[in-house]
C-alpha positions as CSV (number, residue, x, y, z in Angstrom):
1,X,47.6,32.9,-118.6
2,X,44.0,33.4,-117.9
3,X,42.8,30.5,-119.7
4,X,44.6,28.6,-117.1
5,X,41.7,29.5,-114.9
6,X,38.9,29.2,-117.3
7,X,35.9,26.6,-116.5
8,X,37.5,24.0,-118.6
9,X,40.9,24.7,-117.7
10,X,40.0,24.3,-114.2
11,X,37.7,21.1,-114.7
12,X,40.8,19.4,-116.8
13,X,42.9,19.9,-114.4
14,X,40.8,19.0,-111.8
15,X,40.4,15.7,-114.0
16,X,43.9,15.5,-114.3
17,X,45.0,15.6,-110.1
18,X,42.1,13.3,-110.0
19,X,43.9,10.9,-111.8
20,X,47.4,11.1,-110.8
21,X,46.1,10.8,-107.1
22,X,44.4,7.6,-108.6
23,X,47.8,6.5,-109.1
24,X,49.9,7.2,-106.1
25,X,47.0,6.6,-103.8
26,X,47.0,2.8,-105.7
27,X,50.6,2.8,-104.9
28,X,51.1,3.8,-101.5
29,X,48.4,1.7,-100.4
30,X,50.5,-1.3,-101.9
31,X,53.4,0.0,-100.4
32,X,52.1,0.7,-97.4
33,X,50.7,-3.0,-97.5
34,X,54.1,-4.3,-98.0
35,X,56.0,-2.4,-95.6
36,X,53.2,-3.1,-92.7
37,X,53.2,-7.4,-93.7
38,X,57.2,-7.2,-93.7
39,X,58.0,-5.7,-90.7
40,X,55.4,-6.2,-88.5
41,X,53.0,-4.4,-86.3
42,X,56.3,-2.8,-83.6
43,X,58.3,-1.8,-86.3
44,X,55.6,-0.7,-88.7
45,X,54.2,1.5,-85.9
46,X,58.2,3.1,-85.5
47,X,58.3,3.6,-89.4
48,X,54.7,5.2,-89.0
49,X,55.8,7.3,-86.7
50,X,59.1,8.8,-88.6
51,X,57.0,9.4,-91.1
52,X,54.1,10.8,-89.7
53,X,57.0,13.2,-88.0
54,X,58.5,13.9,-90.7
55,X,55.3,15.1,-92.0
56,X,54.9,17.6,-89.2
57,X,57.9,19.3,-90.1
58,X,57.0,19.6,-93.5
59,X,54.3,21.5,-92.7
60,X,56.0,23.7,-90.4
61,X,58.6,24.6,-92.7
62,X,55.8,25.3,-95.4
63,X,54.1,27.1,-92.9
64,X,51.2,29.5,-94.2
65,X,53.8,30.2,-97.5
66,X,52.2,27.4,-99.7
67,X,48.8,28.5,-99.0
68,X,49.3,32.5,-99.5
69,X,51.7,31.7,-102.0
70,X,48.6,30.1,-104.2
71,X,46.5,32.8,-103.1
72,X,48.7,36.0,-104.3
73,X,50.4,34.2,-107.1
74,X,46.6,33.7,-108.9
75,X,45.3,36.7,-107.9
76,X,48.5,38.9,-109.2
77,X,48.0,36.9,-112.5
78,X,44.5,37.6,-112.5
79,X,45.5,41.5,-112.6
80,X,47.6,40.8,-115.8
81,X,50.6,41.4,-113.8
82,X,53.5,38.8,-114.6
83,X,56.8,41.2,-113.5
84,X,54.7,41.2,-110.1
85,X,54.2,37.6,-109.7
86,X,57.7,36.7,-110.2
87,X,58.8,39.4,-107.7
88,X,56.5,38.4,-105.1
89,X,57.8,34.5,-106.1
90,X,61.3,35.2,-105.1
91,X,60.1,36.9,-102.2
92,X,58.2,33.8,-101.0
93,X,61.3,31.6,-101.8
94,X,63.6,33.6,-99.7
95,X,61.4,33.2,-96.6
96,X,60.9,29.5,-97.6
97,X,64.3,28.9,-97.0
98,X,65.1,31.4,-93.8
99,X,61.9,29.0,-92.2
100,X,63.3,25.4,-93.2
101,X,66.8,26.5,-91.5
102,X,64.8,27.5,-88.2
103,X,63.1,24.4,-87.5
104,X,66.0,22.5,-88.5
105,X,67.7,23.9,-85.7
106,X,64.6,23.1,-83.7
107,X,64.4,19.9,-84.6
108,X,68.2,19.1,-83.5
109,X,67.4,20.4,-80.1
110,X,64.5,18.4,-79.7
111,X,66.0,15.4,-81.4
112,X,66.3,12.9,-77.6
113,X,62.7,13.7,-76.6
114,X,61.2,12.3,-80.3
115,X,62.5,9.2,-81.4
116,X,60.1,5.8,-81.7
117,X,59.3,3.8,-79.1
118,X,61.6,1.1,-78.6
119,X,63.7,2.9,-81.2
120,X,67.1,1.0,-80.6
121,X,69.3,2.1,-83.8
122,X,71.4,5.3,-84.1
123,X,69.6,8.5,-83.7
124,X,72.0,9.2,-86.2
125,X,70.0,7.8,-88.7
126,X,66.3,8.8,-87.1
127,X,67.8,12.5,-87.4
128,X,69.1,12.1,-91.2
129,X,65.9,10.6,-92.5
130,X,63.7,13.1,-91.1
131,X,65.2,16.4,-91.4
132,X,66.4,14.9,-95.1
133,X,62.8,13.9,-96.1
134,X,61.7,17.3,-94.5
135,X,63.2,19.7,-96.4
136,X,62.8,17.5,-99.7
137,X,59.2,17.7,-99.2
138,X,58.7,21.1,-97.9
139,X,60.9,22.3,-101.1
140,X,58.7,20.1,-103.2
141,X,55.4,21.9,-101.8
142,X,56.4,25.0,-102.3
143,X,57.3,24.3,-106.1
144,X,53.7,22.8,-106.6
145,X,52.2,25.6,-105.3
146,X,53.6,28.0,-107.2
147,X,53.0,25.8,-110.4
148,X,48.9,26.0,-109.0
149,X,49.0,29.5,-108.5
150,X,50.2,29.8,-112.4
151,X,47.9,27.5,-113.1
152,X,49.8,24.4,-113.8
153,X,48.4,21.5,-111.8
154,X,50.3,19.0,-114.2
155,X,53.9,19.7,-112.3
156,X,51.9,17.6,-109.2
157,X,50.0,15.4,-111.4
158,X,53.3,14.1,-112.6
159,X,55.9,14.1,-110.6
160,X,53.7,12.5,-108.5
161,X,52.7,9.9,-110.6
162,X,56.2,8.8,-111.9
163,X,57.9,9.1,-108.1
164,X,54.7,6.9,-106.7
165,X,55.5,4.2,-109.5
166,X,59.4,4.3,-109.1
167,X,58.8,3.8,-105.0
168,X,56.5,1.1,-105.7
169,X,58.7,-0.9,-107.7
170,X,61.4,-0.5,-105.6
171,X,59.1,-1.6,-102.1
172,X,58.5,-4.8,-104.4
173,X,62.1,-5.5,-104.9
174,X,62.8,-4.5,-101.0
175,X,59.8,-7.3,-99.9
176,X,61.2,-10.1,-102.1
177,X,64.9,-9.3,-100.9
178,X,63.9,-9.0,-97.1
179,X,64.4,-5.6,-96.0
180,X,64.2,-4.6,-92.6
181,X,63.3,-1.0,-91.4
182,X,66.6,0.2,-91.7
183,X,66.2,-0.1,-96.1
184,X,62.6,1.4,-95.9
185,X,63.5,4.6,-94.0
186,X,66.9,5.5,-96.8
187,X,64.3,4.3,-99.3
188,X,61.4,7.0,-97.7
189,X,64.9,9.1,-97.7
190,X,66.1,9.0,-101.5
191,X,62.2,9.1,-103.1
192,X,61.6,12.1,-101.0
193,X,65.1,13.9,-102.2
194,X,63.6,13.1,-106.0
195,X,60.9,15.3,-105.7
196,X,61.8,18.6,-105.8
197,X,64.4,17.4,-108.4
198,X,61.7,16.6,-110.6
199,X,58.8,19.5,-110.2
200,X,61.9,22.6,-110.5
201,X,62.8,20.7,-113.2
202,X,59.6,21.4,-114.9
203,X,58.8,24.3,-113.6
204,X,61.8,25.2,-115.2
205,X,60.5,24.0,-118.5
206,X,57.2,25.9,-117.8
207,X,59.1,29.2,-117.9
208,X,58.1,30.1,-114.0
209,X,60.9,31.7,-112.1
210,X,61.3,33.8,-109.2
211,X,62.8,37.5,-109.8
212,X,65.5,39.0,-106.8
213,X,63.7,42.6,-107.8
214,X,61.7,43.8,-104.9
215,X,57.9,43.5,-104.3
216,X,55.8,46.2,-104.8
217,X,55.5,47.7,-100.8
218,X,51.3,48.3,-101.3
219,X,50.7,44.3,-102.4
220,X,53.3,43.3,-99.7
221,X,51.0,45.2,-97.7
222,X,48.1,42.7,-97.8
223,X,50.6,39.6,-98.0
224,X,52.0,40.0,-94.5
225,X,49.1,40.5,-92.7
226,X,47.4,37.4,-94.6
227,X,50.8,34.9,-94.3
228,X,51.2,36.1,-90.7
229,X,47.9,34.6,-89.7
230,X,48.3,32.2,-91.9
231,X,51.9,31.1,-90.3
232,X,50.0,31.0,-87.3
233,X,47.2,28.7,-88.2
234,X,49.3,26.4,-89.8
235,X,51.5,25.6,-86.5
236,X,48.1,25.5,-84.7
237,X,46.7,22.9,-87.3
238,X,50.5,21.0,-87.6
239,X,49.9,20.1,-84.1
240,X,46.2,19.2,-83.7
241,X,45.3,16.8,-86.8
242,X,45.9,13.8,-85.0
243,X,49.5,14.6,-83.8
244,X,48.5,15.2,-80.7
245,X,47.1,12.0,-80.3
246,X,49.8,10.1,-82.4
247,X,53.0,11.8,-80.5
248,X,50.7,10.2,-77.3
249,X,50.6,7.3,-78.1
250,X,54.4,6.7,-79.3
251,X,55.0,7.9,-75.4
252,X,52.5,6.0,-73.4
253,X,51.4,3.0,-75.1
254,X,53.0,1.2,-77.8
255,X,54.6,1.3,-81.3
256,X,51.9,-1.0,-82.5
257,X,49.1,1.7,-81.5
258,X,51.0,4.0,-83.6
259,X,51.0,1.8,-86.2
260,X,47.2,1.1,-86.3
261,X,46.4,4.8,-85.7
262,X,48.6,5.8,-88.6
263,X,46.9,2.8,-90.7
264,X,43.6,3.6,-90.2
265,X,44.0,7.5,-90.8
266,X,46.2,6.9,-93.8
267,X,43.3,4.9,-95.5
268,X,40.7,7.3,-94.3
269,X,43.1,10.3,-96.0
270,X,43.5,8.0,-99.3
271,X,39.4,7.8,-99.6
272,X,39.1,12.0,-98.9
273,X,42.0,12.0,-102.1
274,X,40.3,10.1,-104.2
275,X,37.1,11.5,-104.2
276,X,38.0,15.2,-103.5
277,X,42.0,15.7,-104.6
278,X,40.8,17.2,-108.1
279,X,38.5,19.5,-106.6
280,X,40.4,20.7,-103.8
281,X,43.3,21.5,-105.6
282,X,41.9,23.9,-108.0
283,X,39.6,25.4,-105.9
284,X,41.9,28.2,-103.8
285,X,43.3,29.0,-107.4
286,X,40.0,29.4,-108.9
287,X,38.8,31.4,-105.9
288,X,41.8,33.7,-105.9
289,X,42.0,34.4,-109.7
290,X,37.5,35.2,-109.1
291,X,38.5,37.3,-106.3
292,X,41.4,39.2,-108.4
293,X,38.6,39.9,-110.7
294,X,35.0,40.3,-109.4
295,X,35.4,40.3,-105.9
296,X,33.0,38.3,-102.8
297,X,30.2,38.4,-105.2
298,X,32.1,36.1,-107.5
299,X,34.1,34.0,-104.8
300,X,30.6,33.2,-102.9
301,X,29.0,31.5,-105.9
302,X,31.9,29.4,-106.5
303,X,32.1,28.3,-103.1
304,X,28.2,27.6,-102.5
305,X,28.4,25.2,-105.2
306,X,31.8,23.7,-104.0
307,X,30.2,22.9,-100.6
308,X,27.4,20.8,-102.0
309,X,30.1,19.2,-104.4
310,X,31.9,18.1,-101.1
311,X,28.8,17.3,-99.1
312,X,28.1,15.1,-101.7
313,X,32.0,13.4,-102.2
314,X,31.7,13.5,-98.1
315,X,29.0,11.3,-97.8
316,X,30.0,8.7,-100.8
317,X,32.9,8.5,-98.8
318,X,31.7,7.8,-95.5
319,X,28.8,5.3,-96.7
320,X,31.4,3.5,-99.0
321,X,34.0,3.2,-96.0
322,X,31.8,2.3,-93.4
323,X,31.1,-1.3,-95.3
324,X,34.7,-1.6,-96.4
325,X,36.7,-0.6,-94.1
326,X,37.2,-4.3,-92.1
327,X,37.7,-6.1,-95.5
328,X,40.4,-4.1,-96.6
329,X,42.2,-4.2,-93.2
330,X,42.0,-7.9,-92.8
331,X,42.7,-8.6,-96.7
332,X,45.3,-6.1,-97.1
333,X,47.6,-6.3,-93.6
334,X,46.3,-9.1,-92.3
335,X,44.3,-10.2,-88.5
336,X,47.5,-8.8,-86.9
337,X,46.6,-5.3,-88.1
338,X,42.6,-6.3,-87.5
339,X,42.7,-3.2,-84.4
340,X,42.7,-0.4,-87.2
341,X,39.2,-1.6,-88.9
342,X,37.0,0.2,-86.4
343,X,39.7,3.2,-86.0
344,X,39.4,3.5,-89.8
345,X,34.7,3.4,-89.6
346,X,35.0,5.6,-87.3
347,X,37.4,8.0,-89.0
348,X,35.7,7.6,-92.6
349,X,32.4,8.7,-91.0
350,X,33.6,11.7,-89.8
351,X,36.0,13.3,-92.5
352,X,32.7,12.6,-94.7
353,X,30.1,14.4,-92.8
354,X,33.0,17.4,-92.3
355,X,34.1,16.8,-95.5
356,X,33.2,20.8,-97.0
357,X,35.2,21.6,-94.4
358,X,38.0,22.1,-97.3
359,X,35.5,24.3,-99.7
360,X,34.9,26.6,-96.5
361,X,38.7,27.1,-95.6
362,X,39.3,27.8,-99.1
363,X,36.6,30.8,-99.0
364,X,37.9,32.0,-96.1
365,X,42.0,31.8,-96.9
366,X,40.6,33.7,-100.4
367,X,38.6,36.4,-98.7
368,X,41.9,37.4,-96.4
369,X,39.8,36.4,-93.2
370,X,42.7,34.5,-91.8
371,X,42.3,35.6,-88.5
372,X,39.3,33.2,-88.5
373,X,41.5,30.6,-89.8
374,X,43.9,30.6,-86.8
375,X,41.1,31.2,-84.1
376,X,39.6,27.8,-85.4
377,X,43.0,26.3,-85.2
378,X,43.6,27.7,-82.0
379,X,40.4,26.4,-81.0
380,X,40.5,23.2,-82.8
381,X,44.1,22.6,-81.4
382,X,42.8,23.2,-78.1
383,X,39.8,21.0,-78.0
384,X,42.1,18.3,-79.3
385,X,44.9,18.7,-76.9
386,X,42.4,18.6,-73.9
387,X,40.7,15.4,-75.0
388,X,44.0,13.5,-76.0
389,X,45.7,14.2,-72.9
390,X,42.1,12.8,-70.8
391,X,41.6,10.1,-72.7
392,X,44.6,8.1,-74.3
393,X,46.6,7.7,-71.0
394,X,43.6,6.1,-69.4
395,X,41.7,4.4,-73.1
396,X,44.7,3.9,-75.6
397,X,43.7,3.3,-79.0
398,X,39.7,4.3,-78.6
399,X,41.0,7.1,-76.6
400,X,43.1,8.8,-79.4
401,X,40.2,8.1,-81.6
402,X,37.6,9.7,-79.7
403,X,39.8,13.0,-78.9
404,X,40.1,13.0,-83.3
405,X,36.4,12.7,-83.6
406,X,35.6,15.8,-81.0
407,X,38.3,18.0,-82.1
408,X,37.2,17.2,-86.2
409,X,33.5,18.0,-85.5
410,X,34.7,21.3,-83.2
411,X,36.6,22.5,-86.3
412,X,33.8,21.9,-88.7
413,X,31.0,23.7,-86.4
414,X,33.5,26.3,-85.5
415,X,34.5,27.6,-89.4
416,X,30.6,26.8,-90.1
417,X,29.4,29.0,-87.9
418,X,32.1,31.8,-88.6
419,X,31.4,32.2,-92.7
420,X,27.7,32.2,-91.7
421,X,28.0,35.1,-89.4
422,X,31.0,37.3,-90.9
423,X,30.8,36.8,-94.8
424,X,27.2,36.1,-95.3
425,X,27.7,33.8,-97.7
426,X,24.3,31.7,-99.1
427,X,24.8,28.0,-97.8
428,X,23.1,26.0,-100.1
429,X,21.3,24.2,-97.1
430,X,18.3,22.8,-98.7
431,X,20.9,21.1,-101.3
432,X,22.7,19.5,-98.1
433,X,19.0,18.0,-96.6
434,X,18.8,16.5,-99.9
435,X,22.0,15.1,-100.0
436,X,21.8,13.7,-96.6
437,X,18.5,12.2,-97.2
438,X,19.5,10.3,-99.9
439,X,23.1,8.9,-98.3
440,X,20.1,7.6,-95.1
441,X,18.1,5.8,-97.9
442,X,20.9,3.8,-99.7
443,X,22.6,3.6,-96.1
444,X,19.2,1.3,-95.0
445,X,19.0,-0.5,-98.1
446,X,23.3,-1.7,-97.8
447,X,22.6,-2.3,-94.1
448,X,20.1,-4.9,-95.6
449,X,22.2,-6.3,-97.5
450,X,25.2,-7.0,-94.3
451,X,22.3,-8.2,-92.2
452,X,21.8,-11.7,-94.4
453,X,25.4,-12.2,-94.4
454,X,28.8,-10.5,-92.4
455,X,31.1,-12.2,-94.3
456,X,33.5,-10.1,-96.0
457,X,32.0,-10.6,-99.3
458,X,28.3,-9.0,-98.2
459,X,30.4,-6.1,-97.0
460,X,32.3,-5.1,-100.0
461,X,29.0,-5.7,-101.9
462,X,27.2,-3.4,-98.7
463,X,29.8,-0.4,-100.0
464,X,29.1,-1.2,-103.5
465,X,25.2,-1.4,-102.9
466,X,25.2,2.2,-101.3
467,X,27.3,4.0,-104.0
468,X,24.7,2.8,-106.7
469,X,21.5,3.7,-104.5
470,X,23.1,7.0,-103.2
471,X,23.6,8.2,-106.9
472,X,20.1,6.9,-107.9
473,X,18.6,8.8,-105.1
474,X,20.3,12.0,-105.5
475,X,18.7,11.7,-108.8
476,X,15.3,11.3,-107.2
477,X,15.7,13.6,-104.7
478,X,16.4,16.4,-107.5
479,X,19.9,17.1,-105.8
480,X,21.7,18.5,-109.2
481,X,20.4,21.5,-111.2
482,X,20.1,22.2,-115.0
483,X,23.9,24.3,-114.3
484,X,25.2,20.4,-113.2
485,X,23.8,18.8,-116.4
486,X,25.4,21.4,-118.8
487,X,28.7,21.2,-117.2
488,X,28.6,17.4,-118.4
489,X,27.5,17.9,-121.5
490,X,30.9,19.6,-122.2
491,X,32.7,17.3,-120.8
492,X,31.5,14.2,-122.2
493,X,30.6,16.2,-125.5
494,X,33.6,14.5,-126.7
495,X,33.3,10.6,-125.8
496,X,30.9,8.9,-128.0
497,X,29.6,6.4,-125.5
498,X,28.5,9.2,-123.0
499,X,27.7,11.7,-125.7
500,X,23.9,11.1,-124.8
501,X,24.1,11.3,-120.9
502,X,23.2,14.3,-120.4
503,X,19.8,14.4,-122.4
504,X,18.8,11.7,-119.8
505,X,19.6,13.5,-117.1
506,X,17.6,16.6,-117.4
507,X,14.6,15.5,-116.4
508,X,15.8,14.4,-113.3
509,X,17.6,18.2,-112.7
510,X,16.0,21.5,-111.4
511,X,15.7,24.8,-112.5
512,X,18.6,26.8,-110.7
């Protein structure tokens, strides 16, 4: 099993999610498309809002058990210790199942005070959908992540693939035949029921299974402490990354605000999954199985490289989406959904600046200094609720989107300043001047190019401008190091075409 971890396990893999989110990021982006053009903005913004819900309680019945469930399940495999990592399995899939049936029950209590604005149908229905999709998903989740902590990143990279296509095809079918929002929400219903079908299916086929034996009292131990905090986090965060502001919204003003918030932050989350997916989810893996074996010495490495590797997706993105992000609005939904284009800038620019926010919670979840996790929830959920509840009653839309933008760059100083001070870890600052440097030098060159022409064309070739010059300039600036260039040498040893890439690299790389 160890292999499963190796350097070019872990970079084919990464490859591999990379790809499949490729695929159902192309998909739900035509779906989402669809949906938005056939129903309109009021009904869009209800169907946003179910699912946006319904995404809430997936987390909440995942919890912190996905998350420590990667963590323990690598690291007990990293020990050589298989009998333990199927008892501590079945131990995470009994409390999987006692928290789905408690915020069910929630959820039915709470059922009058959440529907959609202007909801008129049966809350029948609203209820069905969302605690159905729910606990599809949540299973789903928790099947994924065991696969990761084994090492299997395919069970995601497939079942996601296959479900994304099969949805798509169906939306198309749904568009031509005029459904209404009725059809869409059974359709969100049955695709979501399919997943966990499909990955315990394969796990299945992988040979993974959970064992009824007990867990070994010393390991449970460390679990409880570290899934306890982590539990604890995870409702802090379920409630402060944009829900807050979305749940606002729905209640005091419109359907059609929820719709363009949802829009704009669904986008912005599609660009962070394109570029970063891969990376981010075999990094916790990789960390925990390094931890299992050589300790913080090991971890911190693989994490100071990780952060420049997300600096640098961070500001791609943020450049990239800054000149595209009214095209694709206007082209894709059309002027009546032309409100999200500045939601979406705005959003873009911040997830890329705080993009290594992932890398750094992923050294901190490895290094069992989840305390720190759920005091920057706490704190994060707290800055978020204050601003939301000043600003959107009396602002609306720019309202919700400034209380995001505060309670995003909170977070990211927060968890900065806390693996600075508690694990001493090397931040590879001088890497991240660089980086930033170079993303300002293509930024003014695409600027150039928007200032001879706005028309929608000068901004797609704006985005297209910067990505070239910010790679060139990384280049210049002497961003990668001689570690970089050998890691593509590997990987493109194989490909003919790209066989000599690396040999014109070099000289453009430092000595580490």
């Amino acid at each position: 099993m160890s292999n499963q971890f190796g350097a070019a396990a872990m970079f084919r893999s990464a490859l591999l999610m990379t790809g499949s989110t490729y695929v159902a990021y192309a998909t739900g982006l035509v779906i989402s498309t669809l949906i938005a053009r056939s129903l309109g903005p009021a009904d869009y913004g209800r169907y946003a809002y179910l699912i946006w819900l319904s995404g809430v309680l997936v987390i909440l019945m995942n919890n912190g058990l996905t998350t420590s469930a990667i963590r323990f399940l690598s690291e007990t495999l990293g020990r050589n210790d298989p009998d333990g990592t199927r008892r501590l399995h079945g131990w995470f899939k009994r409390w999987q199942w006692w928290s789905i049936l408690g915020i069910s029950i929630v959820f039915a209590a709470c059922l009058p005070w959440l529907k959609p604005a202007g909801w008129d149908g049966h809350l029948g229905l609203f209820a069905a959908v969302c605690i159905g999709a729910s606990v599809a998903k949540s299973l789903y989740l928790f099947s994924i992540s065991v696969g990761k902590g084994h090492g299997r990143f395919d069970i995601e990279a497939r079942s996601m693939s296959v479900l994304s296509v099969l949805n798509l095809v169906i939306v198309v079918g749904m568009f031509a035949w005029g459904g209404d929002l009725s059809h869409y929400l059974w359709l969100f219903l049955l695709i979501s029921l399919a997943h966990p079908l499909m990955a315990g299916r394969q796990l299945q086929q992988a040979g993974i299974g959970a064992s009824r034996e007990p867990t070994e009292p010393t390991l449970l131990d460390r679990v409880k402490p570290h899934l306890g905090w982590t539990v604890l986090s995870t409702f802090v965060w379920a409630f402060s990354n944009k829900s807050v502001e979305t749940f606002l919204l729905n209640k005091m003003v419109s359907a059609e605000s929820v719709g363009f918030f949802v829009i704009a932050a669904t986008l912005a989350r599609g660009g962070v999954e394109l570029l970063s997916s891969g990376l981010s989810s075999v990094l916790m893996p990789k960390m925990g199985n390094a931890f299992g074996e050589g300790g913080i010495e090991r971890v911190g490495k693989i994490a100071s490289d990780s952060i420049r590797l997300f600096h640098f997706m961070g500001l791609l993105l943020a450049g990239v989406g800054l000149f595209w992000a009214e095209p694709v609005i206007r082209v894709m939904y059309g002027e009546r959904y032309a409100a999200a284009a500045l939601l979406l800038q705005i959003m873009v620019l911040v997830k890329g600046v705080t993009l290594s926010s992932g890398a750094i919670g992923a050294l901190l979840t490895t290094t069992e200094h989840q305390r720190v996790r759920a005091a920057e929830a706490i704190f994060t959920v707290s800055v978020s609720l204050i601003a939301a509840l000043i600003l959107v009653p009396e602002y609306g839309l720019m309202g919700a989107i400034t209380a995001h933008v505060l309670s995003t760059l909170a977070s990211f100083i927060f968890s900065l300043i806390c693996v600075r001070v508690m694990l001493h870890v090397p931040m590879p600052y001088n890497d991240l001047a660089r980086l930033t440097a170079a993303a300002l030098c293509a930024g003014g060159v695409a600027v150039g190019v928007v200032a001879l022409s706005n028309s929608i064309t000068a901004h797609l070739l704006a985005g297209l401008v910067f990505a070239l010059m910010f790679l060139a300039t990384t280049l210049m600036f002497r961003v990668w190091n001689q570690h970089d260039i050998a890691l593509i040498g590997t990987i493109t040893a194989k490909v003919p075409a790209l066989r000599n890439l690396p040999y014109r690299l070099v000289r453009w790389a430092r000595m580490v």
